[in-house]
C-alpha positions as CSV (number, residue, x, y, z in Angstrom):
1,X,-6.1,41.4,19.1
2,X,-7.6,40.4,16.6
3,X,-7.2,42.5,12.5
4,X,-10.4,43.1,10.9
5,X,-10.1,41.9,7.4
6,X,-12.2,41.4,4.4
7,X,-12.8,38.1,1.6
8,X,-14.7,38.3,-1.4
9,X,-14.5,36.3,-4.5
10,X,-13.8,37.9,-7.8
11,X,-15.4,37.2,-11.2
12,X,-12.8,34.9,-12.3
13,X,-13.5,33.2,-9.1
14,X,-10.4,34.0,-6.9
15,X,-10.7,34.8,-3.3
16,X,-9.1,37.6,-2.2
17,X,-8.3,38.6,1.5
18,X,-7.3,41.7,2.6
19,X,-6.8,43.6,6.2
20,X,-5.6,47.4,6.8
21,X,-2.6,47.9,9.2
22,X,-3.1,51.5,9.2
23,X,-4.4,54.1,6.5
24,X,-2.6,53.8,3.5
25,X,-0.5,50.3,4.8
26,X,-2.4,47.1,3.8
27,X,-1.8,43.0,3.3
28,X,-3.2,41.3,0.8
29,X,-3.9,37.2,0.0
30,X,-5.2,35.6,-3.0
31,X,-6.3,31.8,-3.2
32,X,-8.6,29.3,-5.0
33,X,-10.6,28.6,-1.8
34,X,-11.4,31.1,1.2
35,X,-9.2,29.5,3.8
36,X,-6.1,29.6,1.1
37,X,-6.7,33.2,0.7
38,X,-6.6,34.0,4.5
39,X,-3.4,31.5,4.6
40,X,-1.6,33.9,2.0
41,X,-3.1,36.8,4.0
42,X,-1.8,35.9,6.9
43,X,2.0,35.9,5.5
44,X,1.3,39.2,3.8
45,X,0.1,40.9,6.8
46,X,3.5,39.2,8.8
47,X,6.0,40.4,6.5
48,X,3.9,43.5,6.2
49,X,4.6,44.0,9.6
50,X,8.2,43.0,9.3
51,X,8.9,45.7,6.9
52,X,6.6,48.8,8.3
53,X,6.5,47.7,12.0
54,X,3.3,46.7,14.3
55,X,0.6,49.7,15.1
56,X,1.0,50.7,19.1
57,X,-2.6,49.3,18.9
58,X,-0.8,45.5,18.2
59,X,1.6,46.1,20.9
């Protein structure tokens, strides 16, 4: 399944990727390139997951 996520740059030029497990519970990455930010993204959004557990939807 795949988590819909969103990546923007801010105006100091940072990427930052973000994803919503459920309302109110979300992982967020930073990075100097796109693919950096998804990379820290990803390990958010697994320790996230770690800590608050995996919607049924993920099962």
């Amino acid at each position: 399944m795949l988590v819909p996520y969103t990546i923007e740059q801010d105006g100091d030029g940072v990427w930052c990727a973000r994803a919503v497990l459920r309302a109110g519970v979300c992982a967020q990455g930073e990075g100097n390139t796109p693919d950096a930010a998804l990379a820290d993204l990803r390990t958010a959004f697994a320790r996230l997951t770690q800590e608050v557990g995996s919607p049924a939807e993920l099962l």
